[in-house]
N, C-alpha and C positions, 0 to 999 in steps of 0.2 A: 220588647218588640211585639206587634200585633202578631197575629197568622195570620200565615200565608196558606190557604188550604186546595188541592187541586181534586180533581175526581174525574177521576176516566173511566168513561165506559163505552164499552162496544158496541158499534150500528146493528140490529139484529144478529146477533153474533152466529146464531148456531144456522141459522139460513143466510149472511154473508159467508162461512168459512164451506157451506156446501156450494154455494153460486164460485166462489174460489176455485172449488176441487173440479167444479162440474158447470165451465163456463156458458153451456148451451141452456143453463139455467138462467143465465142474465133478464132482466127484464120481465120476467113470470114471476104471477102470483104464488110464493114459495110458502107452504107450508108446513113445518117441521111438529109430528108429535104424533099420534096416532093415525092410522089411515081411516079414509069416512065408514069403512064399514067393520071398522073396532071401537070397544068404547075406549073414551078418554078423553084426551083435552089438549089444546095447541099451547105445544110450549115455547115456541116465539113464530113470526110469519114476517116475512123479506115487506116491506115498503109497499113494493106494488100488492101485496095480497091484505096490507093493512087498507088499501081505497076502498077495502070491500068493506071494511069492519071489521077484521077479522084481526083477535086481540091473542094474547098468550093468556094462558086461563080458559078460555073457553073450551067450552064444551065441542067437539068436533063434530057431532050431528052438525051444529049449527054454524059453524063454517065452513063445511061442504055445502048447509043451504044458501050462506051469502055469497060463498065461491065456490061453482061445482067445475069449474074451469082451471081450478089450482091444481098445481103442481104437489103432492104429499109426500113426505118421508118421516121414515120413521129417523130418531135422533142417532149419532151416534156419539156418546158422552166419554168414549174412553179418548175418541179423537181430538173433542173439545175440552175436552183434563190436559193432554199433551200442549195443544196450541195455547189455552190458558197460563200454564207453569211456564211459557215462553212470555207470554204477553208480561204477567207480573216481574218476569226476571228483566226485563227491560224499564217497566215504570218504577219498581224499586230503587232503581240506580237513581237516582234524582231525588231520595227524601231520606229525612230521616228518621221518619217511621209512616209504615204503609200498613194502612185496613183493609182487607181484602173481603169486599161485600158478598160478591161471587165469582163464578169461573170468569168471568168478562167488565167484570169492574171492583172499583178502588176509590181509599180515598187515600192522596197522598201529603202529611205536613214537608213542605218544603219552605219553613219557616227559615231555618240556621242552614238550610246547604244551596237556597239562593238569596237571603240575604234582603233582597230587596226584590222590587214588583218587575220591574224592567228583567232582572236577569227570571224570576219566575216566567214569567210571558214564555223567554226564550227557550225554557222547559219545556214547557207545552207544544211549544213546534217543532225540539225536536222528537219530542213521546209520538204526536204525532206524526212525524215524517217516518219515525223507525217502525214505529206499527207498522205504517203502512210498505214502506221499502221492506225490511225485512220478514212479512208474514204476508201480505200481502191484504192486508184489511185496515176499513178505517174505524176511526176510533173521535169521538167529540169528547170535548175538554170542559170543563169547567175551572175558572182560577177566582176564589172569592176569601173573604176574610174569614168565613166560618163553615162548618161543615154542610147547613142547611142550605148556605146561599151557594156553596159549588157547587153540590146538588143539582140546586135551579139552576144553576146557571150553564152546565154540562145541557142540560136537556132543551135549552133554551133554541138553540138552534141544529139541533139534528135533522139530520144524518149530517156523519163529518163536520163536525162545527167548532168552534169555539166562543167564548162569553164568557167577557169578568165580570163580577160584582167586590168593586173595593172598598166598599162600606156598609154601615148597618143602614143609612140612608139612600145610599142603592137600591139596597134591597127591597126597601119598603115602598118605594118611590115605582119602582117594577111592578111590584105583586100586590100591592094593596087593592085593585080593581080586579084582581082573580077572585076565582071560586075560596074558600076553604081548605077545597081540597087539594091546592095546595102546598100549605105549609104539610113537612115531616110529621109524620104520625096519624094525621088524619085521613080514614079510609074510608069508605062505600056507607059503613057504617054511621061511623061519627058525623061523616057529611051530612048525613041523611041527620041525623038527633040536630044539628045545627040549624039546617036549613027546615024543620018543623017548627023551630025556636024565632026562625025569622032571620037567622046569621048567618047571609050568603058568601059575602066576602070578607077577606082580612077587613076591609077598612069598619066591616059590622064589627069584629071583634075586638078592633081597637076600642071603638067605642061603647062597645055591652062587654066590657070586663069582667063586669059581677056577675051577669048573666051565663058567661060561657061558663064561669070556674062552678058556679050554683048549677049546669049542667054536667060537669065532663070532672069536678073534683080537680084531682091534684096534674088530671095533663088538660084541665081547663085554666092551670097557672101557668104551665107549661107554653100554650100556645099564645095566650096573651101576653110571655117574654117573646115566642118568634115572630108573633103579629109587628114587633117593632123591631125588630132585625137582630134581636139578643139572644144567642148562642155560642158559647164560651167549647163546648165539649169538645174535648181534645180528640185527637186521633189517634186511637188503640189498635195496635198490633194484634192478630186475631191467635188466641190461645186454645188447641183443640178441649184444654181441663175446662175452658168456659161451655161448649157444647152442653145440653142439656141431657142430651141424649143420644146414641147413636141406633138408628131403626134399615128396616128394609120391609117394603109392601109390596103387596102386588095385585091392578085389579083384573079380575078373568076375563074373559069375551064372552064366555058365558058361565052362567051360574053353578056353585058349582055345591052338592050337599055329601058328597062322597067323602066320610071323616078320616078312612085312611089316606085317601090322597091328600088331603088338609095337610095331616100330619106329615106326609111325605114334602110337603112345601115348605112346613117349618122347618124341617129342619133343614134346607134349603138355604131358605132366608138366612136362620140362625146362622150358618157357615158363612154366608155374609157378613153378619154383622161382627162376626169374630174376626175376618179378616179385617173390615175395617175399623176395629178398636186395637187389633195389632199395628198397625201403620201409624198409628197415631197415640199408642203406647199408654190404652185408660182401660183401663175395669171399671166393672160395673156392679152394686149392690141391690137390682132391682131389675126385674123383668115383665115387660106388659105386653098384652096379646092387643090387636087393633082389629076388628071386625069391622064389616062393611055388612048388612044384610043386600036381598034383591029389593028391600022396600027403600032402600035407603039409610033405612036405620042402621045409626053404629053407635057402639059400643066399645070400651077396653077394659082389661082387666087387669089386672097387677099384684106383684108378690113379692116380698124382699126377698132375694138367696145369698148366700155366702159370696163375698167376695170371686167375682170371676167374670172373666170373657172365652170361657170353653163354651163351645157350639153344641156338644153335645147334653151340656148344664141347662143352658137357655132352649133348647130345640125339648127336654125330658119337662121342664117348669113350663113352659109355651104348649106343649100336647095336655098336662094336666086343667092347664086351665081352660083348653078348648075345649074341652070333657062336661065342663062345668058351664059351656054357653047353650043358650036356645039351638036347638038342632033344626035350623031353617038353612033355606039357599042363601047362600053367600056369595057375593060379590066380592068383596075386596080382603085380603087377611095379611096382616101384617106382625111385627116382633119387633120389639126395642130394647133396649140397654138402656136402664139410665142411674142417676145417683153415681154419676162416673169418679175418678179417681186417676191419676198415676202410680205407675209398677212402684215409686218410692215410697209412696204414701198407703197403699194397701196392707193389710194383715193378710197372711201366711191360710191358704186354706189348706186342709187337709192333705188332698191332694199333692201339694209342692210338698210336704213334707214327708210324704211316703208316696215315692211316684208311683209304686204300682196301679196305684188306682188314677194315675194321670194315664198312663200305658193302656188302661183296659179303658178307658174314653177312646183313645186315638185307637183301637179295635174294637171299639162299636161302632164307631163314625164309619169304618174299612167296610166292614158285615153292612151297615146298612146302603152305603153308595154300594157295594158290591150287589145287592139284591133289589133297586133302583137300575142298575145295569142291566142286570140280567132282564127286569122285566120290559125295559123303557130302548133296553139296545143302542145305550147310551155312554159314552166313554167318559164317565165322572174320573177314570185316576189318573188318566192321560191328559185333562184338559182343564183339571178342576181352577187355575188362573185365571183361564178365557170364560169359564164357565159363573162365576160369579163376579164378571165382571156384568153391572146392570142392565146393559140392552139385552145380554147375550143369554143372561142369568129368565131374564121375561119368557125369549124365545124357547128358552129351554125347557119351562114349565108350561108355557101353552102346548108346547109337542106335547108332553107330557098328560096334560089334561085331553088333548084328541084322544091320547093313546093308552089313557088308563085301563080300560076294558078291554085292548086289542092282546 
Protein backbone atom coordinates (compact mmCIF):
# COMPACT_ATOMS: atom_id res chain seq x y z
CA UNK A 1 0.00 0.00 0.00
CA UNK A 2 1.14 3.67 -0.95
CA UNK A 3 1.22 6.37 2.25
CA UNK A 4 -1.09 7.98 3.44
CA UNK A 5 0.81 10.99 5.08
CA UNK A 6 -1.11 13.83 7.24
CA UNK A 7 0.73 17.02 8.88
CA UNK A 8 -0.97 19.33 11.23
CA UNK A 9 0.00 22.31 12.24
CA UNK A 10 -1.27 25.17 14.13
CA UNK A 11 -2.68 28.69 12.86
CA UNK A 12 0.03 30.99 14.58
CA UNK A 13 -0.13 29.09 17.62
CA UNK A 14 1.39 30.89 20.34
CA UNK A 15 -0.65 34.28 19.40
CA UNK A 16 -3.88 32.08 18.53
CA UNK A 17 -3.76 30.21 22.19
CA UNK A 18 -3.04 33.99 23.71
CA UNK A 19 -6.18 35.68 21.51
CA UNK A 20 -8.05 32.29 23.18
CA UNK A 21 -6.94 33.17 26.82
CA UNK A 22 -7.37 36.96 26.11
CA UNK A 23 -10.37 37.40 23.69
CA UNK A 24 -10.10 41.40 23.63
CA UNK A 25 -7.08 40.56 21.72
CA UNK A 26 -9.15 39.37 18.64
CA UNK A 27 -8.60 41.04 15.56
CA UNK A 28 -5.14 43.06 16.69
CA UNK A 29 -1.92 42.87 15.18
CA UNK A 30 -0.60 40.22 17.91
CA UNK A 31 2.99 40.05 18.51
CA UNK A 32 4.44 37.44 20.53
CA UNK A 33 8.53 37.47 21.40
CA UNK A 34 10.40 40.26 22.74
CA UNK A 35 8.94 43.75 23.57
CA UNK A 36 10.11 46.66 21.05
CA UNK A 37 12.34 48.06 23.61
CA UNK A 38 14.32 44.58 24.42
CA UNK A 39 16.41 42.96 22.10
CA UNK A 40 15.27 39.91 20.23
CA UNK A 41 13.20 38.51 17.67
CA UNK A 42 9.33 37.76 17.06
CA UNK A 43 8.57 34.31 17.57
CA UNK A 44 5.42 34.03 15.78
CA UNK A 45 2.70 37.12 15.06
CA UNK A 46 -1.39 36.56 14.71
CA UNK A 47 -2.53 37.18 10.86
CA UNK A 48 -3.53 40.62 11.13
CA UNK A 49 0.24 41.65 12.37
CA UNK A 50 1.65 39.32 9.43
CA UNK A 51 -0.35 42.33 6.80
CA UNK A 52 2.32 44.37 8.19
CA UNK A 53 5.18 41.99 7.45
CA UNK A 54 5.85 41.03 10.31
CA UNK A 55 7.42 37.42 10.32
CA UNK A 56 8.66 35.02 13.33
CA UNK A 57 12.42 35.44 13.17
CA UNK A 58 12.73 38.80 12.86
CA UNK A 59 14.37 41.13 14.54
CA UNK A 60 11.89 43.21 16.83
CA UNK A 61 13.36 46.69 16.28
CA UNK A 62 12.09 46.02 12.93
CA UNK A 63 8.62 44.95 13.55
CA UNK A 64 7.74 47.67 15.97
CA UNK A 65 9.08 49.70 12.73
CA UNK A 66 6.46 48.01 10.37
CA UNK A 67 3.89 47.76 13.37
CA UNK A 68 4.25 50.24 16.02
CA UNK A 69 0.46 49.66 16.47
CA UNK A 70 0.94 46.06 17.66
CA UNK A 71 -0.08 44.50 20.41
CA UNK A 72 3.42 42.79 22.09
CA UNK A 73 3.87 39.93 24.62
CA UNK A 74 6.39 38.39 25.79
CA UNK A 75 5.80 34.24 25.27
CA UNK A 76 4.64 31.98 27.59
CA UNK A 77 6.30 28.42 26.72
CA UNK A 78 5.37 26.49 29.80
CA UNK A 79 1.54 27.24 28.77
CA UNK A 80 2.34 26.28 25.05
CA UNK A 81 4.25 22.86 26.44
CA UNK A 82 0.86 22.05 28.25
CA UNK A 83 -1.68 23.00 25.26
CA UNK A 84 0.94 21.19 23.01
CA UNK A 85 1.09 17.67 25.04
CA UNK A 86 -2.89 18.00 24.58
CA UNK A 87 -2.79 18.79 21.01
CA UNK A 88 -0.28 15.76 20.10
CA UNK A 89 -2.39 13.35 22.54
CA UNK A 90 -5.34 13.99 20.25
CA UNK A 91 -3.54 13.78 16.67
CA UNK A 92 -1.77 10.70 17.80
CA UNK A 93 -4.84 8.79 18.27
CA UNK A 94 -5.33 8.48 14.34
CA UNK A 95 -1.77 7.08 13.17
CA UNK A 96 0.29 4.78 13.55
CA UNK A 97 3.36 6.56 14.04
CA UNK A 98 3.53 10.45 14.77
CA UNK A 99 6.62 12.86 14.15
CA UNK A 100 6.50 15.50 16.31
CA UNK A 101 8.12 18.65 14.31
CA UNK A 102 7.37 20.96 17.14
CA UNK A 103 5.13 22.17 20.00
CA UNK A 104 2.27 22.90 17.23
CA UNK A 105 2.96 20.43 14.61
CA UNK A 106 3.29 16.80 13.26
CA UNK A 107 3.44 14.62 10.89
CA UNK A 108 1.14 11.74 11.12
CA UNK A 109 1.35 8.01 8.91
CA UNK A 110 -2.09 7.09 8.79
CA UNK A 111 -1.22 4.45 6.18
CA UNK A 112 -2.65 0.84 8.08
CA UNK A 113 -5.09 2.77 10.73
CA UNK A 114 -7.18 4.29 7.93
CA UNK A 115 -6.66 2.20 5.20
CA UNK A 116 -7.85 4.04 2.47
CA UNK A 117 -8.06 7.97 1.22
CA UNK A 118 -11.94 8.33 2.04
CA UNK A 119 -11.71 7.13 5.71
CA UNK A 120 -8.04 9.31 5.86
CA UNK A 121 -10.03 12.57 4.76
CA UNK A 122 -12.49 11.70 7.51
CA UNK A 123 -9.36 11.90 10.00
CA UNK A 124 -8.72 15.07 9.18
CA UNK A 125 -12.10 16.56 10.01
CA UNK A 126 -12.24 14.95 12.90
CA UNK A 127 -8.32 16.21 14.24
CA UNK A 128 -9.79 19.19 13.07
CA UNK A 129 -13.09 19.47 14.62
CA UNK A 130 -11.46 18.13 18.14
CA UNK A 131 -8.67 20.86 18.00
CA UNK A 132 -10.83 23.12 17.73
CA UNK A 133 -13.92 21.90 20.13
CA UNK A 134 -11.83 20.72 22.49
CA UNK A 135 -8.86 23.55 22.94
CA UNK A 136 -10.34 25.75 21.43
CA UNK A 137 -7.87 26.58 18.31
CA UNK A 138 -7.63 25.77 14.89
CA UNK A 139 -5.34 23.84 13.24
CA UNK A 140 -4.91 23.30 8.95
CA UNK A 141 -4.33 19.85 7.62
CA UNK A 142 -2.43 18.57 4.95
CA UNK A 143 -3.38 14.80 3.51
CA UNK A 144 -0.81 13.84 0.61
CA UNK A 145 1.01 10.67 -0.37
CA UNK A 146 4.48 11.81 0.96
CA UNK A 147 5.85 13.82 3.57
CA UNK A 148 7.08 16.72 1.45
CA UNK A 149 3.64 16.97 -0.45
CA UNK A 150 1.63 17.12 3.22
CA UNK A 151 3.80 19.75 4.06
CA UNK A 152 2.65 21.70 1.08
CA UNK A 153 -0.20 20.96 1.20
CA UNK A 154 -1.16 21.77 5.22
CA UNK A 155 0.17 25.26 4.16
CA UNK A 156 -1.63 25.39 1.12
CA UNK A 157 -4.58 27.07 2.52
CA UNK A 158 -4.04 28.63 5.84
CA UNK A 159 -5.37 29.54 8.38
CA UNK A 160 -7.86 26.70 9.13
CA UNK A 161 -7.60 24.71 5.94
CA UNK A 162 -7.33 21.71 4.52
CA UNK A 163 -5.63 20.29 1.03
CA UNK A 164 -4.77 16.99 -0.37
CA UNK A 165 -2.25 16.05 -2.72
CA UNK A 166 -2.80 12.32 -3.81
CA UNK A 167 0.04 11.82 -6.02
CA UNK A 168 3.36 12.49 -7.19
CA UNK A 169 1.67 14.21 -10.31
CA UNK A 170 -0.33 16.36 -7.95
CA UNK A 171 2.34 17.51 -6.64
CA UNK A 172 4.23 18.58 -9.53
CA UNK A 173 1.29 19.74 -11.39
CA UNK A 174 0.93 22.46 -8.12
CA UNK A 175 4.42 23.52 -7.63
CA UNK A 176 6.35 23.35 -10.64
CA UNK A 177 5.43 27.33 -11.45
CA UNK A 178 6.76 28.11 -7.73
CA UNK A 179 9.76 29.56 -6.49
CA UNK A 180 12.47 26.91 -5.27
CA UNK A 181 11.94 27.78 -2.32
CA UNK A 182 9.60 25.67 -2.17
CA UNK A 183 10.59 22.28 -2.15
CA UNK A 184 11.79 20.79 1.62
CA UNK A 185 15.14 21.82 2.41
CA UNK A 186 15.80 24.76 0.45
CA UNK A 187 16.33 27.96 2.45
CA UNK A 188 17.10 31.79 2.00
CA UNK A 189 20.28 30.48 1.23
CA UNK A 190 20.12 27.82 -1.35
CA UNK A 191 17.40 29.99 -2.85
CA UNK A 192 19.65 32.58 -3.36
CA UNK A 193 22.89 29.97 -4.92
CA UNK A 194 19.84 28.85 -7.41
CA UNK A 195 18.40 31.79 -8.41
CA UNK A 196 22.23 33.31 -9.22
CA UNK A 197 22.56 30.02 -11.30
CA UNK A 198 19.37 31.27 -13.14
CA UNK A 199 16.96 28.28 -11.40
CA UNK A 200 13.95 30.14 -10.31
CA UNK A 201 11.40 27.47 -10.10
CA UNK A 202 10.93 23.77 -9.75
CA UNK A 203 10.06 23.56 -13.40
CA UNK A 204 14.03 25.11 -13.93
CA UNK A 205 15.32 22.25 -11.92
CA UNK A 206 13.41 19.73 -13.67
CA UNK A 207 15.13 20.75 -16.52
CA UNK A 208 18.85 21.80 -15.33
CA UNK A 209 19.51 18.48 -13.41
CA UNK A 210 23.09 18.57 -14.04
CA UNK A 211 23.19 22.03 -13.09
CA UNK A 212 21.51 22.08 -9.81
CA UNK A 213 23.42 18.63 -8.50
CA UNK A 214 27.00 20.34 -10.18
CA UNK A 215 25.81 23.27 -7.67
CA UNK A 216 24.25 21.96 -4.33
CA UNK A 217 26.24 18.07 -4.49
CA UNK A 218 24.45 15.45 -2.92
CA UNK A 219 20.85 17.64 -1.93
CA UNK A 220 21.25 18.94 -5.65
CA UNK A 221 20.16 14.96 -6.16
CA UNK A 222 18.01 15.34 -3.56
CA UNK A 223 15.92 18.05 -4.95
CA UNK A 224 15.79 16.95 -8.40
CA UNK A 225 13.99 13.60 -6.93
CA UNK A 226 11.29 16.23 -5.06
CA UNK A 227 11.36 18.44 -8.31
CA UNK A 228 9.19 15.39 -9.51
CA UNK A 229 7.21 14.56 -6.64
CA UNK A 230 9.74 11.48 -5.30
CA UNK A 231 9.80 11.22 -1.72
CA UNK A 232 9.64 7.71 -0.16
CA UNK A 233 10.80 9.02 3.74
CA UNK A 234 8.94 7.39 6.14
CA UNK A 235 7.66 8.87 9.21
CA UNK A 236 9.96 8.60 12.26
CA UNK A 237 8.81 8.76 15.69
CA UNK A 238 10.98 11.48 17.35
CA UNK A 239 13.77 9.78 19.88
CA UNK A 240 15.18 12.33 22.62
CA UNK A 241 18.92 9.84 22.16
CA UNK A 242 18.48 11.45 18.42
CA UNK A 243 18.92 15.19 19.77
CA UNK A 244 22.31 16.46 19.10
CA UNK A 245 22.54 18.33 21.95
CA UNK A 246 20.76 19.64 24.84
CA UNK A 247 21.67 23.73 25.55
CA UNK A 248 20.10 26.83 27.23
CA UNK A 249 21.12 30.63 26.18
CA UNK A 250 20.32 33.65 27.03
CA UNK A 251 20.62 37.19 25.21
CA UNK A 252 20.94 40.31 27.71
CA UNK A 253 19.22 43.80 27.14
CA UNK A 254 22.21 45.02 27.78
CA UNK A 255 25.77 44.11 27.45
CA UNK A 256 27.14 42.63 29.90
CA UNK A 257 31.33 42.24 30.72
CA UNK A 258 31.00 41.49 34.61
CA UNK A 259 32.83 37.63 34.56
CA UNK A 260 31.44 36.99 38.00
CA UNK A 261 28.03 37.59 36.94
CA UNK A 262 28.78 35.45 33.64
CA UNK A 263 29.70 32.78 35.87
CA UNK A 264 26.73 33.32 38.17
CA UNK A 265 24.47 32.56 34.69
CA UNK A 266 26.30 29.55 33.95
CA UNK A 267 25.69 28.09 36.26
CA UNK A 268 22.16 28.93 36.00
CA UNK A 269 21.86 27.79 32.67
CA UNK A 270 23.78 24.63 33.58
CA UNK A 271 20.94 23.77 36.17
CA UNK A 272 18.80 23.97 33.29
CA UNK A 273 20.30 21.92 30.99
CA UNK A 274 20.56 19.20 33.77
CA UNK A 275 17.03 19.37 34.30
CA UNK A 276 16.31 19.03 31.00
CA UNK A 277 18.52 15.99 30.18
CA UNK A 278 16.87 14.38 33.50
CA UNK A 279 13.36 14.41 31.73
CA UNK A 280 14.49 12.91 28.98
CA UNK A 281 17.02 10.53 30.63
CA UNK A 282 20.62 11.36 28.41
CA UNK A 283 24.13 12.25 29.44
CA UNK A 284 26.37 13.97 28.07
CA UNK A 285 30.19 13.39 27.03
CA UNK A 286 30.98 16.91 25.97
CA UNK A 287 30.49 20.43 27.10
CA UNK A 288 30.46 23.86 25.00
CA UNK A 289 30.32 27.40 25.94
CA UNK A 290 28.30 29.70 23.11
CA UNK A 291 29.27 33.50 23.21
CA UNK A 292 27.58 36.15 21.50
CA UNK A 293 30.08 39.41 21.63
CA UNK A 294 28.34 43.28 21.45
CA UNK A 295 29.91 43.19 17.93
CA UNK A 296 28.08 40.33 16.95
CA UNK A 297 30.82 38.08 16.80
CA UNK A 298 30.35 34.45 18.24
CA UNK A 299 32.18 32.00 19.17
CA UNK A 300 32.11 28.45 21.14
CA UNK A 301 34.23 26.55 22.74
CA UNK A 302 34.18 22.86 23.79
CA UNK A 303 35.78 20.07 25.87
CA UNK A 304 35.01 16.41 26.37
CA UNK A 305 34.34 15.54 30.22
CA UNK A 306 33.35 12.35 31.83
CA UNK A 307 30.35 11.08 31.30
CA UNK A 308 27.56 13.29 32.97
CA UNK A 309 24.60 15.61 33.33
CA UNK A 310 25.53 17.25 36.89
CA UNK A 311 25.06 20.90 36.70
CA UNK A 312 27.59 21.54 38.77
CA UNK A 313 30.23 19.39 36.19
CA UNK A 314 28.97 21.40 33.25
CA UNK A 315 28.53 25.05 35.19
CA UNK A 316 32.84 24.21 36.83
CA UNK A 317 33.92 23.07 32.56
CA UNK A 318 31.59 26.10 31.24
CA UNK A 319 33.42 28.92 33.98
CA UNK A 320 36.92 27.25 32.91
CA UNK A 321 36.39 27.77 29.54
CA UNK A 322 34.87 31.38 29.75
CA UNK A 323 38.43 32.18 31.55
CA UNK A 324 39.86 31.32 28.32
CA UNK A 325 37.64 33.71 25.93
CA UNK A 326 38.40 37.45 24.72
CA UNK A 327 37.27 39.37 27.80
CA UNK A 328 34.84 41.83 25.73
CA UNK A 329 31.08 42.89 26.26
CA UNK A 330 28.93 40.08 25.64
CA UNK A 331 25.66 39.88 24.49
CA UNK A 332 24.52 36.63 24.44
CA UNK A 333 26.06 33.35 26.58
CA UNK A 334 25.01 30.11 26.44
CA UNK A 335 25.98 26.05 27.55
CA UNK A 336 25.29 22.80 26.03
CA UNK A 337 25.43 19.24 26.48
CA UNK A 338 26.17 17.25 23.70
CA UNK A 339 27.65 13.62 22.54
CA UNK A 340 24.41 12.43 24.47
CA UNK A 341 23.63 8.95 25.54
CA UNK A 342 21.21 7.07 27.80
CA UNK A 343 21.44 6.23 31.67
CA UNK A 344 21.82 2.38 29.87
CA UNK A 345 24.33 2.95 27.66
CA UNK A 346 26.74 5.20 29.78
CA UNK A 347 29.91 4.26 31.83
CA UNK A 348 29.83 4.65 35.56
CA UNK A 349 31.65 8.07 36.69
CA UNK A 350 33.34 8.24 39.65
CA UNK A 351 31.09 9.98 41.23
CA UNK A 352 28.03 7.17 41.17
CA UNK A 353 30.57 4.88 42.52
CA UNK A 354 31.58 6.61 45.71
CA UNK A 355 28.57 9.13 46.20
CA UNK A 356 30.54 11.24 48.50
CA UNK A 357 31.57 13.22 45.97
CA UNK A 358 27.92 13.15 44.20
CA UNK A 359 26.77 14.63 47.89
CA UNK A 360 29.52 17.36 47.91
CA UNK A 361 28.13 18.63 44.10
CA UNK A 362 24.52 18.66 45.54
CA UNK A 363 26.39 21.08 48.55
CA UNK A 364 28.12 23.23 46.35
CA UNK A 365 25.14 23.74 43.98
CA UNK A 366 23.07 24.62 47.99
CA UNK A 367 26.39 27.19 49.09
CA UNK A 368 26.13 28.66 45.73
CA UNK A 369 22.16 29.43 45.15
CA UNK A 370 22.36 30.08 48.77
CA UNK A 371 24.83 33.06 48.23
CA UNK A 372 22.87 34.16 44.75
CA UNK A 373 20.09 34.59 47.44
CA UNK A 374 21.43 36.27 49.83
CA UNK A 375 22.93 38.76 47.18
CA UNK A 376 19.95 38.80 44.41
CA UNK A 377 17.08 38.31 47.40
CA UNK A 378 16.08 35.84 45.56
CA UNK A 379 14.30 32.55 46.56
CA UNK A 380 16.36 29.79 44.41
CA UNK A 381 15.34 26.75 47.05
CA UNK A 382 11.65 27.63 47.30
CA UNK A 383 11.03 27.99 43.63
CA UNK A 384 13.98 26.50 41.88
CA UNK A 385 10.87 24.45 39.34
CA UNK A 386 9.44 27.78 38.34
CA UNK A 387 12.57 29.24 38.27
CA UNK A 388 14.29 27.30 35.32
CA UNK A 389 11.51 27.01 33.74
CA UNK A 390 12.52 29.30 30.35
CA UNK A 391 10.50 32.68 30.40
CA UNK A 392 10.86 32.66 34.02
CA UNK A 393 14.50 31.45 34.11
CA UNK A 394 15.15 34.99 31.41
CA UNK A 395 13.28 37.10 33.99
CA UNK A 396 15.21 36.03 36.63
CA UNK A 397 18.60 36.82 35.26
CA UNK A 398 17.67 40.23 33.70
CA UNK A 399 16.59 41.15 37.55
CA UNK A 400 19.67 39.81 38.16
CA UNK A 401 21.69 41.65 35.81
CA UNK A 402 19.82 45.21 37.01
CA UNK A 403 20.78 44.10 40.37
CA UNK A 404 24.37 42.88 40.37
CA UNK A 405 25.96 45.96 41.88
CA UNK A 406 22.85 46.83 44.21
Amino acid sequence: MDQIIMHVDMDAFYASVEIRDHPELKGKPLIIGSLPHERGVVATASYEARKYGVHSAMNIKEAYRLCPAGVYMHPDFDKYRAISNQLHEIWNAYASAAETIALDEAYLDVTSTAETWDRARQFAREIKRRTLEELGLTCSVGLAYSKTAAKTASEEMKPDGYFEIPTPQDFVHLIQDRDVRVLFTVGEKTGDKLHRAGIRTVRDIQQKQREVIRLLGKQGIWLTRLAFGDDDRRVTPYNPQDAKSIGREITFQADVEDRTFLKEVLLLLSMSVERRAERVGLYGESITLKITYADMKSITRSKPIPTTRSAWAMYQEAGRLLDQTPDHPIRLIGVSLSHLSGEENRQLRFEDVYSDLAEEETVQIKNALEALRQHYRLDFAGNQDKIFRSDTLYRTIEYMRRHRNG
